[in-house]
C-alpha positions as CSV (number, residue, x, y, z in Angstrom):
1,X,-13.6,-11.8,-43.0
2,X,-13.3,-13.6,-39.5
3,X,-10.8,-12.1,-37.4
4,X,-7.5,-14.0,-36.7
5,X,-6.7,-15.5,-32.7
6,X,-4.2,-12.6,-32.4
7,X,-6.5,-10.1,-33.4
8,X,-9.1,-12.0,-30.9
9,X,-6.0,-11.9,-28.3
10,X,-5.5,-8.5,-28.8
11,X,-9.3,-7.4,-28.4
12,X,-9.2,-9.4,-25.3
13,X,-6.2,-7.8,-23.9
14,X,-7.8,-4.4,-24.7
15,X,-11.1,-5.2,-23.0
16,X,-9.3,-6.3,-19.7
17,X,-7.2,-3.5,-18.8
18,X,-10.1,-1.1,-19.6
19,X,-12.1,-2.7,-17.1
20,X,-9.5,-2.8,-14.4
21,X,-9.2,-0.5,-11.4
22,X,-6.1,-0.8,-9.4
23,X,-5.4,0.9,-5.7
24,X,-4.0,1.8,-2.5
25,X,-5.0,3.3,0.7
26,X,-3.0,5.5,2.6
27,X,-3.7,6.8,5.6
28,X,-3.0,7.8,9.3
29,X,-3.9,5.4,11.7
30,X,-7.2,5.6,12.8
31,X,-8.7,7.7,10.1
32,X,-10.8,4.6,9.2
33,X,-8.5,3.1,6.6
34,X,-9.4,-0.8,7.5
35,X,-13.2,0.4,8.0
36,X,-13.4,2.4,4.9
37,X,-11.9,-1.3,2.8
38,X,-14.5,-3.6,4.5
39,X,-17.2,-1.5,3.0
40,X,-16.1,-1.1,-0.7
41,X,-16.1,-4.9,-0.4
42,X,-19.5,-5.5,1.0
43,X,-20.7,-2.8,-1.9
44,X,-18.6,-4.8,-4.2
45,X,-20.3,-7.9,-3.1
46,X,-17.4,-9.0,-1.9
47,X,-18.7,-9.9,1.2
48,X,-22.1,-10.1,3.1
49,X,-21.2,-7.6,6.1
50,X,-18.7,-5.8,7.2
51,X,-16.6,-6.2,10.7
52,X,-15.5,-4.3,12.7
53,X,-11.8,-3.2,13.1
54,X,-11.7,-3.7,17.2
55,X,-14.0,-7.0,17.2
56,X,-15.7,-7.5,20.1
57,X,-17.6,-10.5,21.4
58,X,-19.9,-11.6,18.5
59,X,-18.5,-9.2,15.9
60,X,-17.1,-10.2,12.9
61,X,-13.5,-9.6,12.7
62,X,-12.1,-7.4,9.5
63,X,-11.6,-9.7,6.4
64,X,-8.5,-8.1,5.3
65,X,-6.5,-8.5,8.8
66,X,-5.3,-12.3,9.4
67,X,-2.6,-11.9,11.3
68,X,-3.1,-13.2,15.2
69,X,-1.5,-9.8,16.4
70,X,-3.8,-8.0,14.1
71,X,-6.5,-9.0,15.6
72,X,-5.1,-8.6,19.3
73,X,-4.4,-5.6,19.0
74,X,-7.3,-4.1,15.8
75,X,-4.6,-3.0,13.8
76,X,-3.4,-3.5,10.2
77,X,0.2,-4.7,10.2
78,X,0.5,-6.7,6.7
79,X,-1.1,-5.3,3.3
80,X,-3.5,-7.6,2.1
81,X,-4.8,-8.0,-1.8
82,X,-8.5,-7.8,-2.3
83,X,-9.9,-8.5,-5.8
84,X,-13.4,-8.1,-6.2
85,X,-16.0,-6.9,-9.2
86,X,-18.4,-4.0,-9.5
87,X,-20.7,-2.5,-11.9
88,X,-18.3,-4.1,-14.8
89,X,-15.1,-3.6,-13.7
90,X,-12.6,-5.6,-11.8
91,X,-11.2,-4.0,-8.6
92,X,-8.0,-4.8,-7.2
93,X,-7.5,-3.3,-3.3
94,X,-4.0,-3.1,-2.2
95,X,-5.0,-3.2,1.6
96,X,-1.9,-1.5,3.5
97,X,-0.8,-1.5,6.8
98,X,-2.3,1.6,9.1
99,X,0.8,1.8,12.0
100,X,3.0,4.3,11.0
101,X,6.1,1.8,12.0
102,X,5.1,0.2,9.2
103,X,5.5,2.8,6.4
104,X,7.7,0.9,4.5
105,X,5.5,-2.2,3.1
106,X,3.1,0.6,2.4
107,X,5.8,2.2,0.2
108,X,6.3,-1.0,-2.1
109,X,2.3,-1.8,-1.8
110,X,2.3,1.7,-3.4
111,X,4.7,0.5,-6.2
112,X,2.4,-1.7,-7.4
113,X,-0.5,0.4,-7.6
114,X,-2.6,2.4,-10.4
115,X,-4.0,4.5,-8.2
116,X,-4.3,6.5,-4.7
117,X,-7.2,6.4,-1.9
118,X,-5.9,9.5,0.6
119,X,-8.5,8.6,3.5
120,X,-8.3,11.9,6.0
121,X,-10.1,12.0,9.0
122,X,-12.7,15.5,9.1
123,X,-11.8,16.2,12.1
124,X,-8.4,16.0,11.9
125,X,-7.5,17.0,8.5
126,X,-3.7,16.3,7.2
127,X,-2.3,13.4,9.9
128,X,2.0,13.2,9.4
129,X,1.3,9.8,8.0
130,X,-1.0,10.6,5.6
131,X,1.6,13.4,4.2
132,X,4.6,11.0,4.5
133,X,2.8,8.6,2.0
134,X,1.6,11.6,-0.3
135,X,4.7,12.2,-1.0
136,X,5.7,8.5,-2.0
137,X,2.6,9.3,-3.8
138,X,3.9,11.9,-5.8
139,X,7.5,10.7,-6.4
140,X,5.5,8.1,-7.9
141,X,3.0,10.5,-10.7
142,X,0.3,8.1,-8.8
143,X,-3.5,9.5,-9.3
144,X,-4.7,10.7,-5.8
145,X,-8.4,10.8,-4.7
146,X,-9.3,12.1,-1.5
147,X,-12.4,10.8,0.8
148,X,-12.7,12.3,4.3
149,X,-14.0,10.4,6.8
150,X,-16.4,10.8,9.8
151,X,-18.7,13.2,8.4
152,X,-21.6,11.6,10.9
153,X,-19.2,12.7,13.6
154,X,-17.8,17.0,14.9
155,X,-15.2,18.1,12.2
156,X,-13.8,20.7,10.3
157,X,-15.3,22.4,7.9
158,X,-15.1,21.2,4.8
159,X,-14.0,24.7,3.1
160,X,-11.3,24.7,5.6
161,X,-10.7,21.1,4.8
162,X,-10.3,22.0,0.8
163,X,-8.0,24.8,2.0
164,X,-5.4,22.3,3.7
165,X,-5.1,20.2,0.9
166,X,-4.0,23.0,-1.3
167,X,-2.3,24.8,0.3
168,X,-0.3,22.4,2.4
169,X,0.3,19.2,-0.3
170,X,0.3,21.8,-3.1
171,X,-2.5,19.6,-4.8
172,X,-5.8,21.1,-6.1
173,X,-8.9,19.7,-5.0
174,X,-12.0,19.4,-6.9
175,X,-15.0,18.4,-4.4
176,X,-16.9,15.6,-6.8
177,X,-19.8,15.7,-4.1
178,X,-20.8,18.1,-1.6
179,X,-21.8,17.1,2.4
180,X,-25.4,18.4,3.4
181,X,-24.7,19.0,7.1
182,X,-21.9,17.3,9.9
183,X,-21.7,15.6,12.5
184,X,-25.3,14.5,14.3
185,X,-27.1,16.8,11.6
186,X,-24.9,15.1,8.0
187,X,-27.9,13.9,6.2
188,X,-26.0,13.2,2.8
189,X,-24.1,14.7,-0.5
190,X,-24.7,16.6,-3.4
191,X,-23.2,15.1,-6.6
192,X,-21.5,18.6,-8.2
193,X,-21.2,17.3,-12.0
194,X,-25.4,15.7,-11.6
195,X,-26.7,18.0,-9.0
196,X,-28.2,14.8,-7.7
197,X,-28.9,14.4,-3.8
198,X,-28.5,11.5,-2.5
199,X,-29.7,11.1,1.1
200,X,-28.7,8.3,3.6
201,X,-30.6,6.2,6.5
202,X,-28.5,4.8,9.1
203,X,-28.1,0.8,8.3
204,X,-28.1,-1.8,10.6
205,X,-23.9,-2.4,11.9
206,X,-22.3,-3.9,8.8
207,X,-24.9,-3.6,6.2
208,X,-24.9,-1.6,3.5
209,X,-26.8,2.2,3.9
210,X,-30.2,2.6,2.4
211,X,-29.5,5.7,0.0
212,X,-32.5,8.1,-1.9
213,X,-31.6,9.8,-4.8
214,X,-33.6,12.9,-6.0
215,X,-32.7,16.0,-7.9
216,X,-31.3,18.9,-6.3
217,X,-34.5,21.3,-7.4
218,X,-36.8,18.4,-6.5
219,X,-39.3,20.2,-3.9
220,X,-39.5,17.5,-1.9
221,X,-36.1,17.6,-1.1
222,X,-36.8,20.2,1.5
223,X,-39.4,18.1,3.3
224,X,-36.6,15.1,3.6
225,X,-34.0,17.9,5.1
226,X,-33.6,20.6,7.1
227,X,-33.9,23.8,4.5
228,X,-30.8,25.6,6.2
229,X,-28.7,22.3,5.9
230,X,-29.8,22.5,2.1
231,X,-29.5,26.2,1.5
232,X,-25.7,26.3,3.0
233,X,-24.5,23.3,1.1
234,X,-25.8,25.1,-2.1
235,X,-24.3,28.1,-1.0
236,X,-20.7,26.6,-0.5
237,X,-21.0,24.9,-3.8
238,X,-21.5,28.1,-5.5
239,X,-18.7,29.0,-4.0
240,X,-16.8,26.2,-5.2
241,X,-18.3,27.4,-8.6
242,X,-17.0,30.9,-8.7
243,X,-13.8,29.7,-7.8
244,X,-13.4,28.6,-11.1
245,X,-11.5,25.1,-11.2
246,X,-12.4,22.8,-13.8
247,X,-12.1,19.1,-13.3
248,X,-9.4,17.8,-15.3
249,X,-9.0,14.7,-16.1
250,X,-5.2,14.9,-17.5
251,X,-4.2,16.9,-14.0
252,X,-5.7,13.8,-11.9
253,X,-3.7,11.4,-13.6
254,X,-0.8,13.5,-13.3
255,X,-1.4,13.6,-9.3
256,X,-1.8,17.4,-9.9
257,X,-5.6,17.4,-9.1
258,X,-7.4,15.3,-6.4
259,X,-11.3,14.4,-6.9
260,X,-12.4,15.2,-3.1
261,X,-15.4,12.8,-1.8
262,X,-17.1,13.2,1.6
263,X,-18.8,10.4,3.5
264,X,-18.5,8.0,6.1
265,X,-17.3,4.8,6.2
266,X,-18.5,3.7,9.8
267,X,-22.3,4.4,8.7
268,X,-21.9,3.5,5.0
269,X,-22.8,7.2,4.1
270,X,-21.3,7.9,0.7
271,X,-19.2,5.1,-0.1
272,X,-21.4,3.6,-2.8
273,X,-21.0,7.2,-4.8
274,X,-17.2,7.2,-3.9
275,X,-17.5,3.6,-5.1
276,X,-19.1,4.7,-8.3
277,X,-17.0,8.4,-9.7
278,X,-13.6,6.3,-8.9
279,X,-14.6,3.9,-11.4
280,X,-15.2,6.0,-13.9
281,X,-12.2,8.7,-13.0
282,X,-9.5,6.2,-12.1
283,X,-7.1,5.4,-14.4
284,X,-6.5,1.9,-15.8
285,X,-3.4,0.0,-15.6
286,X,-0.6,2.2,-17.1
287,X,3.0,1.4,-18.6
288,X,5.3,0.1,-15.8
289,X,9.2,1.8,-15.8
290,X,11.9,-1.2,-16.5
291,X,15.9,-0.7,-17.6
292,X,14.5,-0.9,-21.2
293,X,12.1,2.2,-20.8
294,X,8.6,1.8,-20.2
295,X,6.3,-1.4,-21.0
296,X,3.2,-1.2,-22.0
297,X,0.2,-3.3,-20.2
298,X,-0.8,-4.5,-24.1
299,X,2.6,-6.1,-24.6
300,X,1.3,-9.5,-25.8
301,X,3.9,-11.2,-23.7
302,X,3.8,-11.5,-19.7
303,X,5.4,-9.6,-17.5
304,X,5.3,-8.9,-14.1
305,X,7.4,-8.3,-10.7
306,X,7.5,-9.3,-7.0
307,X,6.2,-6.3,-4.8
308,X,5.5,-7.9,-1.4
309,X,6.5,-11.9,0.4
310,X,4.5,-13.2,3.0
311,X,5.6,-16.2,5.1
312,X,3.0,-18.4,7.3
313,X,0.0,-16.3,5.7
314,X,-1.6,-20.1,6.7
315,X,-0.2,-21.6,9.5
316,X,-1.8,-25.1,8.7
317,X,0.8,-25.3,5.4
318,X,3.7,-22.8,6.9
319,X,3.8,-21.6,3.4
320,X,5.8,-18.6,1.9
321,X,3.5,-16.3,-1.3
322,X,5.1,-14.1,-3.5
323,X,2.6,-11.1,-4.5
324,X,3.1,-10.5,-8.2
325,X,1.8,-7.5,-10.2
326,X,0.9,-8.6,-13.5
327,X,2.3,-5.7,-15.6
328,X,1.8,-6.6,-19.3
329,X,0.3,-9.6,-21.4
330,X,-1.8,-12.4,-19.6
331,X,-1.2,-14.6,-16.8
332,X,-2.0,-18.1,-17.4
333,X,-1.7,-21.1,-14.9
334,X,1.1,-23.7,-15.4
335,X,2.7,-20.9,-17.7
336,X,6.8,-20.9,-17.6
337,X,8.5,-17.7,-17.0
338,X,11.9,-16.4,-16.7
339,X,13.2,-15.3,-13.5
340,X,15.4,-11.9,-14.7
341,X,17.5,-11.8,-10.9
342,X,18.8,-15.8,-12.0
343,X,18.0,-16.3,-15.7
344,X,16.0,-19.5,-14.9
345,X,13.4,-20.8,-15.9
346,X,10.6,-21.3,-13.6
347,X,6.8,-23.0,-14.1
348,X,4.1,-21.4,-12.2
349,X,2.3,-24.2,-11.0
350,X,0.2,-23.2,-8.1
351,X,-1.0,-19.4,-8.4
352,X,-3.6,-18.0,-6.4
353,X,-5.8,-14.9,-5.3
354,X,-5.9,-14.0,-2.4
355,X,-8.7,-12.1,-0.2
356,X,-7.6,-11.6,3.5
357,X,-6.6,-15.7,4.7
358,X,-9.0,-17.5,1.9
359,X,-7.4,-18.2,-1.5
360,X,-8.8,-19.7,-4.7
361,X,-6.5,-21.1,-7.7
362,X,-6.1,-18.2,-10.5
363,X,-6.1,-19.6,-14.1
364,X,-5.4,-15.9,-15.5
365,X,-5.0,-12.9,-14.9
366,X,-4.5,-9.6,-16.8
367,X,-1.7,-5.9,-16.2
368,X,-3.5,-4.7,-13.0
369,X,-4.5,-7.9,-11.1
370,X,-2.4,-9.4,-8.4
371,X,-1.8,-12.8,-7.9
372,X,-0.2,-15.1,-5.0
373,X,2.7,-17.6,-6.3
374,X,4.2,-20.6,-4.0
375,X,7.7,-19.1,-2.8
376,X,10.1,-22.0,-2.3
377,X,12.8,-19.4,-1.3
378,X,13.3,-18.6,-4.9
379,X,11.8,-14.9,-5.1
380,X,12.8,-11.8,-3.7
381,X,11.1,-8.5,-3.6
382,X,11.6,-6.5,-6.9
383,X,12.2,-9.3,-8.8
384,X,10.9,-9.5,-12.5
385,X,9.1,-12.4,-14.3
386,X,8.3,-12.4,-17.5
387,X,8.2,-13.9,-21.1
388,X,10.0,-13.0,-24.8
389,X,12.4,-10.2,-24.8
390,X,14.2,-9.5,-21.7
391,X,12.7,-7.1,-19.5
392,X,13.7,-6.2,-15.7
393,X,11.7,-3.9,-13.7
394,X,12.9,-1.1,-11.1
395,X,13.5,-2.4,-8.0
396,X,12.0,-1.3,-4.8
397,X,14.4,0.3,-2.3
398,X,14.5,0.1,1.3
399,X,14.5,2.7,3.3
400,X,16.6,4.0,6.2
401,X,15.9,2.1,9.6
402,X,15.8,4.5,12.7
403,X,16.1,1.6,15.9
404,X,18.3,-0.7,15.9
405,X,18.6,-4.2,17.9
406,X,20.4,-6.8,18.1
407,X,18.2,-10.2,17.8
408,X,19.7,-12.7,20.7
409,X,18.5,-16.6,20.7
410,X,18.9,-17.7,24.3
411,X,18.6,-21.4,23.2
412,X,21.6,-22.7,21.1
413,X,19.3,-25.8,20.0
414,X,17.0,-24.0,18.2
415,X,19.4,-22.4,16.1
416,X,18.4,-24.3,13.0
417,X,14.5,-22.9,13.1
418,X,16.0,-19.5,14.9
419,X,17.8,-18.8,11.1
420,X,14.9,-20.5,9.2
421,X,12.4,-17.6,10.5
422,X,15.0,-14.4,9.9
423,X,15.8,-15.9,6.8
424,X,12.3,-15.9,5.8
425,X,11.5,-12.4,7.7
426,X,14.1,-11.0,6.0
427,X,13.1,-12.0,2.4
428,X,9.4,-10.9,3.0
429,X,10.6,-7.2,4.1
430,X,9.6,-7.4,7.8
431,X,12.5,-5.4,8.7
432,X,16.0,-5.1,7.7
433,X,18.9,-6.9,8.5
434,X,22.2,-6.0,8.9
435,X,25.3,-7.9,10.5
436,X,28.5,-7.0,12.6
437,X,31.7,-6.6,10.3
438,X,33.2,-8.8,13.2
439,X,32.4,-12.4,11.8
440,X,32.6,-13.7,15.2
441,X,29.6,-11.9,16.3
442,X,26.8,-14.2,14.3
443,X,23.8,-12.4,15.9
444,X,22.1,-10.6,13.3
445,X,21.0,-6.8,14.1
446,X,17.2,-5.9,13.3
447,X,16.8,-2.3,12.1
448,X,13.4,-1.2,11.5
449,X,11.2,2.0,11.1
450,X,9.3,1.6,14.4
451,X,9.4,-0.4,17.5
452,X,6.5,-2.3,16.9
453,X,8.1,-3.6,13.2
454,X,10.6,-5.8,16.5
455,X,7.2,-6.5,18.2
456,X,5.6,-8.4,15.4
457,X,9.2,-9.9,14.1
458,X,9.6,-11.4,17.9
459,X,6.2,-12.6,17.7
460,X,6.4,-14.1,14.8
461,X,9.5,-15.8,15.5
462,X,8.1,-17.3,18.5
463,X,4.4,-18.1,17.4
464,X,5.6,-19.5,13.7
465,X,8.8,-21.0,14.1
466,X,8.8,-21.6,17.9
467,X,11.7,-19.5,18.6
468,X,11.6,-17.4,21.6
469,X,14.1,-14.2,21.2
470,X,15.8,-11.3,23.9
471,X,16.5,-8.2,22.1
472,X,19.5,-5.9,23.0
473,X,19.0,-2.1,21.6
474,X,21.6,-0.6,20.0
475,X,22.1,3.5,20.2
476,X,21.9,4.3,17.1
477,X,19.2,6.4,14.9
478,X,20.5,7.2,11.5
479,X,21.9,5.0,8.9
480,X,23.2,5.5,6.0
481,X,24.5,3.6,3.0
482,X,28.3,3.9,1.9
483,X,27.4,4.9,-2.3
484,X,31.0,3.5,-2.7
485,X,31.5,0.2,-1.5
486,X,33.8,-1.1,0.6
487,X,36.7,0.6,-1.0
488,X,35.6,3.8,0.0
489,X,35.4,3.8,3.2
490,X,38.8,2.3,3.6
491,X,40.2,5.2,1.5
492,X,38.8,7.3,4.9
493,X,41.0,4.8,7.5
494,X,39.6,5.4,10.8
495,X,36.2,7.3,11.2
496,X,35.2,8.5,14.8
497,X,31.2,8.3,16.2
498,X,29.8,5.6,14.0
499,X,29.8,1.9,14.0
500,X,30.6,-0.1,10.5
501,X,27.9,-2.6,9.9
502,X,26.9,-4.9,6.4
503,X,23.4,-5.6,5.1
504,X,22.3,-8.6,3.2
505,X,24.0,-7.6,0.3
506,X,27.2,-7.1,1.9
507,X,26.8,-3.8,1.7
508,X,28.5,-1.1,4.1
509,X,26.6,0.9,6.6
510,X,26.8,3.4,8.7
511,X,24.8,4.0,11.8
512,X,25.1,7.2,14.0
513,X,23.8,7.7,17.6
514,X,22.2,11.0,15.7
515,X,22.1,13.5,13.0
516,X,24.6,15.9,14.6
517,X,27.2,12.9,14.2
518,X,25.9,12.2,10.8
519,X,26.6,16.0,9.8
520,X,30.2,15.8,11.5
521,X,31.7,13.0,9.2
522,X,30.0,14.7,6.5
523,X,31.9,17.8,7.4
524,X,35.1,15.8,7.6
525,X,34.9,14.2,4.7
526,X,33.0,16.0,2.3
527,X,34.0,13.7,-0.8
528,X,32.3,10.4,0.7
529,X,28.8,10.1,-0.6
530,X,26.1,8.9,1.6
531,X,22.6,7.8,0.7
532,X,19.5,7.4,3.1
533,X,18.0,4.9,0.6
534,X,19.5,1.8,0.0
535,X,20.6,1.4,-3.4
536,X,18.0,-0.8,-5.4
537,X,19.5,-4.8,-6.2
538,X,19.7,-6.4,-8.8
539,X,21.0,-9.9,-9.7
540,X,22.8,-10.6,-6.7
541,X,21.7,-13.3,-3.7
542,X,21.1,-11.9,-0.4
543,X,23.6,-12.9,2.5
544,X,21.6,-15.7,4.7
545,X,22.2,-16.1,8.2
């Protein structure tokens, strides 16, 4: 009996989220974050060679950094999407930013992803950053797997290494593969679960390592490397043995256990094996929280929300993209959706994927994948698409800003463009923006996590919308959201130490010149409620300029 379309729907559904991998890197800066994703594309075949992250001269510049200031400066600022295919499976790369001041569009990258990369530096070990984002990580249940980096150059030892993780992020590590040597003398792994070597050659800059496998008994092996590099990376792995851990699969994709790979990323050494046990220990796209519980990825109809905007990703077009998450059912070009924030109706008629600044048209797409969509200013983050029954995803929340600034345009004739660009900063999540209770004052304030978050926003005023800008600080460091509204903090009257401000949702806020004035008005008035994340939105417009 032939099998009916929705059966053959259904099949095809089930076949596309297995082969799907979905993940993000976190890191500190300069553990090799930006490195590390320009070679699991050119393994992927994503690309031909890799760049370096401080181009010089003659040297390709990074794929997955676009942005002018970017490449001034060789740092990632924006996260990027990178789809690509390996060995049978589709990969998507949620590329995040590396500078710590911009922790928060690595937070709602991490919302839309499966799965964890935790790149550590073997030198360094545990970087504030990195342990920042673990612990997004965690709120989260997302899957963490660990790769330290910069084996070919001095470290820690990788014991020691282990150790940290454990004891430090209360996460147990399970070493999938095993370094032979460090530094000068790191020669290559051993695969725990095989007991297969695999060796490395130094490539030519940007091309992929020449790797030889052979079997850890082979006799060979000890003409190819130095015995006592081969007799102490046995030795530690009995260790590892003795110590008794299992590697469990349920316990990784809890985000109890991490799989721990060693390699590095400069030289190629080991990302090809990292490359290859992810695959097969990742988890595929998983049910997705909304207000009507969880939804699973083989709902037949589509769903999806709005994790990230861009604005001027190509400055020939000065076009705005919404980055969607497919969550459930399939994408399919043209297809009409409704928009959960406005209950309208809305045909998506020129999706993309994207891959650093080049983008192709997507016809579909399946839970996992990420596509661009045209923004006309109707999408904001968190928002939720979808099809059939209602369904509205968490939102994303924004968390507390630490510098504050007002934004000043010196030129009264370019006001017009001047409110165009914080308009659109604002929707993409650039930095927050909150205003003076005083409708007089029409500057708006720019509160961010880091100085350089006001940086790029000046830039980008300046360079995209051809507004230059003067910023005044403010003396604030702490704010905090009123859980009350309005109508409780007039039950207070007059409070001492803080200023009164609004954000886009006309919101109250409170901003303190420090914690100790913080703690006093707490003390004062122990019944008001205070909350260092902004309460998620839902359904209601956003104050413009």
């Amino acid at each position: 009996m032939a099998p009916s379309p929705q059966d053959l729907t259904s099949a095809e559904m089930d076949e596309a989220v297995a082969k799907r991998r979905n993940f993000a890197i976190i890191s500190h800066p300069d553990a090799g974050k930006t490195t590390l994703t320009e070679k699991l594309l050119l393994y992927g075949g994503a690309i031909q060679q890799a760049g370096a992250v401080k181009a010089r001269g003659e040297q390709r510049r990074v794929t997955s950094d676009w942005m002018e200031l970017e490449k001034q400066r060789g740092i990632s600022i924006t996260s990027t999407v990178l789809q690509f295919d390996y060995s049978g499976s589709t990969i998507n790369l949620l590329d995040t930013p590396g500078h710590q001041d911009f922790s928060e569009d690595t937070y709602r990258t991490l919302a839309a992803a499966d799965n964890a990369v935790m790149l550590e530096d073997a030198a360094k070990g545990l970087e504030p950053q990195t342990r920042k984002l673990f612990e997004v990580c965690r709120m989260r249940q997302i899957p963490i797997f660990t790769f330290i980096n910069k084996m070919d150059r001095p470290g820690r030892e990788p014991l020691e290494l282990l150790d940290e993780i454990e004891k430090e992020l209360e996460l147990l590590p399970w070493a999938v593969n095993w370094p032979i040597g460090s530094g000068e003398h790191f020669r290559g792994v051993i695969d725990r679960r095989t007991r297969q070597v695999t060796l490395f050659e130094r490539a030519e800059r940007g091309r992929q390592a020449s790797e030889r496998s052979l079997d850890a008994a082979d006799p060979e092996l000890r003409e190819l490397v130095e015995p006592e590099l081969l007799d102490q990376a046995l030795e530690e792995i009995e260790l590892l043995q003795e110590a008794g851990a299992d590697l469990d699969l349920e316990l990784v994709h809890a985000g109890e256990q991490t799989p721990v790979f060693f390699g590095s990323a400069m030289t190629n050494f080991g990302v090809r094996p990292f490359l290859n046990a992810f695959l097969e220990l990742a988890q595929q796209p998983v049910a997705r929280q909304s207000h009507e519980g969880p939804i699973d990825p083989l709902r037949p109809e589509f769903s999806g929300f709005v994790f990230k905007l861009q604005a001027n990703m190509d400055s020939r077009h000065r076009d705005r993209v919404a980055f969607v998450r497919v969550c459930s059912g399939k994408f399919e070009k043209d297809m009409t959706v409704q928009h959960a924030r406005s209950g309208r109706a809305i045909r998506l008629s020129r999706p993309q994927k994207l891959f650093g600044q080049d983008r192709e048209v997507v016809e579909e797409a399946y839970p996992g994948d990420v596509i661009g969509l045209n923004n006309p200013g109707m999408f904001a983050i968190g928002d939720t698409l979808y099809i059939g029954p209602r369904v509205e995803y968490e939102g994303i929340p924004c968390f507390s800003p630490e510098i504050f600034a007002w934004l000043r345009n010196p030129n009264p004739s370019a006001f017009k463009n001047f409110r165009k660009g914080v308009n659109e900063l604002r929707e993409e999540g650039a930095v927050q923006i909150l205003y003076d209770t005083d409708q007089s004052k029409r500057d708006p304030i720019l509160a961010a996590v880091g100085q350089l978050q006001l940086e790029v926003v000046q830039h980008r005023l300046e360079k995209e919308y051809g507004v230059p800008t003067r910023l005044e600080p403010l003396g604030f460091s702490v704010a905090r959201w009123v859980s009350g509204g309005w109508g409780e903090l007039e039950k207070l009257g007059r409070i001492f130490n803080c200023k009164t401000v609004r954000d886009a949702w006309d919101r109250p806020v409170l901003l303190f010149k420090n914690d100790w004035n913080l703690n006093q008005l707490v003390e004062d008035h122990p019944d008001l409620e205070l909350a260092s994340v902004a309460p998620v939105v839902s359904g209601l417009e956003p104050i413009s300029l």
